[in-house]
C-alpha angles and dihedrals in degrees: 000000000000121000090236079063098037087046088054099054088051091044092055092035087058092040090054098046086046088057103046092043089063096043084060091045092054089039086053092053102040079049092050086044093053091051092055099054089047089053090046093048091045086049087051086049096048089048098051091047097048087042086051100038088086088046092049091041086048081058103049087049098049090050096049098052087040084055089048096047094049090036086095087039090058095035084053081048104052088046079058093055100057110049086057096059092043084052089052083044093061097034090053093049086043094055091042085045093050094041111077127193 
């Protein structure tokens, strides 16, 4: 072989490792890019939860004192309930016992 040809194989193997040296160099810092978004956004994340965890504690307790406080009003309504149903129940086996077949 010829140095022109020997000169021209260097010259495309360097090409190529230049540019694959420089597609690894742009992958790293979309990658490092990319890092950074997902910490900020984990940072966002982190924020909104620690800003809504009074509100969401505010709520649990509303809704635990509103389940004490009608806990008298259900149980009078289920009493309710049933003495509705054992008033159907008699009036049920009334209406089988006078109707006869």
């Amino acid at each position: 072989m010829a140095i022109m040809e020997w000169i021209t194989i260097i010259g495309i193997v360097v090409a190529n490792a230049v540019t694959l040296f420089i597609f690894f160099i742009n992958m790293n810092i979309k990658i490092a890019e990319i890092n950074q978004r997902y910490i900020s956004l984990q940072k966002e994340v982190t924020e909104h939860k620690s800003d809504n965890k009074e509100t969401f504690n505010k709520i649990e307790s509303l809704l635990t004192e509103n389940k004490r406080d009608n806990k008298e009003d259900h149980g009078k309504f289920f009493d309710k309930l049933e003495t509705i149903s054992i008033q159907l129940s008699n009036a049920t086996k009334t209406i089988i016992s006078n109707n006869p077949k």
